[in-house]
C-alpha positions, -999 to +999 in steps of 0.1 A: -390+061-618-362+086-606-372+118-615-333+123-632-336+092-651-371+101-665-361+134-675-330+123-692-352+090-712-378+121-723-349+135-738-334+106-754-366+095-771-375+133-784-338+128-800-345+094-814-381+102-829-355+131-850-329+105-858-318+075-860-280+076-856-254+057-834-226+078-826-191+057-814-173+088-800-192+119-782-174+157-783-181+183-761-166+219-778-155+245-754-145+281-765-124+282-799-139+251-811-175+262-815-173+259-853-152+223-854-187+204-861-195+228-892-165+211-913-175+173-905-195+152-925-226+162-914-262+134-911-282+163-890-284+186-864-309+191-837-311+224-818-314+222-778-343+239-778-360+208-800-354+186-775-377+181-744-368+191-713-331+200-725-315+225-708-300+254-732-268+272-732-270+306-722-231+316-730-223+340-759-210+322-784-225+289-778-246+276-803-263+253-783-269+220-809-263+185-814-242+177-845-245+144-859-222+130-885-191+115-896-152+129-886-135+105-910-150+074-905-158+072-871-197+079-859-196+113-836-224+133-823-206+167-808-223+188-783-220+223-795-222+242-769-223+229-734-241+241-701-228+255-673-234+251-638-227+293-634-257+294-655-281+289-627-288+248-635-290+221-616-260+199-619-283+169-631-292+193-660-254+204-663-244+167-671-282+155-683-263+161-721-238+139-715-253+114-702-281+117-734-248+113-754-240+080-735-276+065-740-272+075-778-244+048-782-215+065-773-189+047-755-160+075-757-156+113-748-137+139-762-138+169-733-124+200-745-125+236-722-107+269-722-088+270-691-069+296-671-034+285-669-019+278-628+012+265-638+041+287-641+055+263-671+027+273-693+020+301-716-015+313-735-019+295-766-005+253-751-030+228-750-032+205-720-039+168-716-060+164-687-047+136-664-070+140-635-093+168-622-100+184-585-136+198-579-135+229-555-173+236-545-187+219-575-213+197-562-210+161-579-238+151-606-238+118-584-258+135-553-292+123-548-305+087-554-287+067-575-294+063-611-291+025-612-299+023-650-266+046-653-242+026-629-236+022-593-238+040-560-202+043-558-183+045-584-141+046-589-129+075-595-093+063-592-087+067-638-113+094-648-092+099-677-085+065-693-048+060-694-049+043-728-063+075-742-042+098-732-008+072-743-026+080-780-031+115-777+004+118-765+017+097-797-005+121-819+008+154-800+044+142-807+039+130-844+019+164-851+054+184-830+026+199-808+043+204-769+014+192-751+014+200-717+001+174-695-014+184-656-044+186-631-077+202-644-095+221-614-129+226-622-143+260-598-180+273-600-176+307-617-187+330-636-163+352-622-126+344-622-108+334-593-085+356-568-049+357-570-051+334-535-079+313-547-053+306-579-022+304-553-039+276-532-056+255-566-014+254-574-006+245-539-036+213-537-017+207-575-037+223-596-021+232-634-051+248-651-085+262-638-122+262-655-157+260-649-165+230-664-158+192-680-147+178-642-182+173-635-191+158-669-163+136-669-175+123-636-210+122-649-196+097-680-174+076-661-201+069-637-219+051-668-192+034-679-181+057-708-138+059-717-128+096-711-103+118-721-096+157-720-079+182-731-074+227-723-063+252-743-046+276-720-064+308-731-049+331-701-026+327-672-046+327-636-051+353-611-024+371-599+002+350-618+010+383-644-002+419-636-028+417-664-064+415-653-087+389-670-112+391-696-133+368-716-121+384-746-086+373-744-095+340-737-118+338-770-088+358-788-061+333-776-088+302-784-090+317-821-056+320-824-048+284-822-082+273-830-070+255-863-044+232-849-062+226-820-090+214-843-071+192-861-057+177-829-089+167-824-097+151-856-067+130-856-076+120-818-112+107-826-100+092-852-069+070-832-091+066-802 
């Protein structure tokens, strides 16, 4: 058996021997939305570090469970906390949790990041609908031999994020008078910020916001057949795009600050989806 696709069914069945729940919609949280899953309706909650084999979140801030329950009436288990590839993992590992998502039941994914803002249109504080992603020196969960239980060798890659999604989230941004940005999601390795002219060429390949992370998990989920969709908050403005030099504690300031309406744009989108 491949060695990724063992790992990842040792996880699934130390989840399923601790519940037995089948989730429609799966949620990753980034920063500012690390306490969304504490206001569902909540069946149970498993810790990463119950779980075989699961890698665990390292970040501050992270609380690093799986929350099972209800948002409304739709099924959801939400990743609370997510793993990094800046962490020191393996990208298998990076993406292993959404792909244990996946095998769960869940057919659709709510991807949700802080992101540095590369766009001169935007400001701190606008959330972004992701349309499509570049991946600069992210290697691609896909390397190695196939996981043919997962999908195929090749996958398309031509609609990451599903078009019929994002028509909804836009409806929901409008009727909620939210003025969603929409744009490019480049996904870089981290931990440390980018340079002014690694910002200045992610804008020239047409780059609108910058992270270190959800690229390679949507890839990861499309590649097994699961409906995407994505969404920044733009925490900070990039490198060298305002004289201000970056710090992780503006971007979790500016996620708080808009934290509540940006939770309950999601609520409304899991439950249209």
């Amino acid at each position: 058996m491949n060695a990724v696709y063992k790992k990842l069914m040792t996880c699934v069945e130390s989840v399923r021997k601790k519940i037995d729940f089948q989730p429609e919609v799966a949620l990753i949280l980034g920063s500012g939305l690390g306490d969304y899953a504490d206001n569902i309706k909540i069946e149970q909650t498993i810790d990463y570090t119950e779980i075989e084999g699961f890698p665990v979140s390292t970040v501050k801030g992270h609380k690093g469970r799986f929350v099972f329950g209800y948002v409304g009436e739709v099924p959801v288990v939400i990743m609370q906390g997510r793993v990094h590839y800046y962490e020191g993992y393996k990208m298998s590992d990076v993406v292993l949790p959404t792909r244990l998502m996946g095998m769960l039941g869940a057919k659709k994914l709510i991807l949700t990041n802080a992101a540095g803002g590369v766009n001169y249109d935007f400001k701190p504080g606008d959330f972004m609908l992701i349309q499509d992603h570049i991946t600069l020196n992210i290697p691609s969960p896909l390397i190695g031999e196939n996981v043919e239980e997962l999908g195929a060798r090749f996958p398309d890659m031509s609609e990451v994020y599903s078009v019929r999604m994002q028509n909804v989230i836009e409806k929901i941004a409008s009727n909620m008078q939210i003025d969603l940005k929409k744009g490019v999601y480049v996904q870089l390795t981290g931990p440390c910020y980018e340079t002014p002219a690694e910002i200045r060429a992610c804008r020239t390949l047409g780059g609108d916001a910058v992270g270190m992370s959800t690229a390679c998990e949507a890839i990861a989920a499309v590649h097994m057949g699961m409906e995407v969709c994505g969404i920044s908050c733009i925490t900070n403005m990039a490198a060298g795009m305002t004289k201000e030099k970056l710090d992780h504690s503006e971007v979790q300031e500016t996620a708080d600050r808009v934290a509540k309406q940006f939770k309950e744009l999601v609520t409304e989108i899991v439950t249209n989806i």
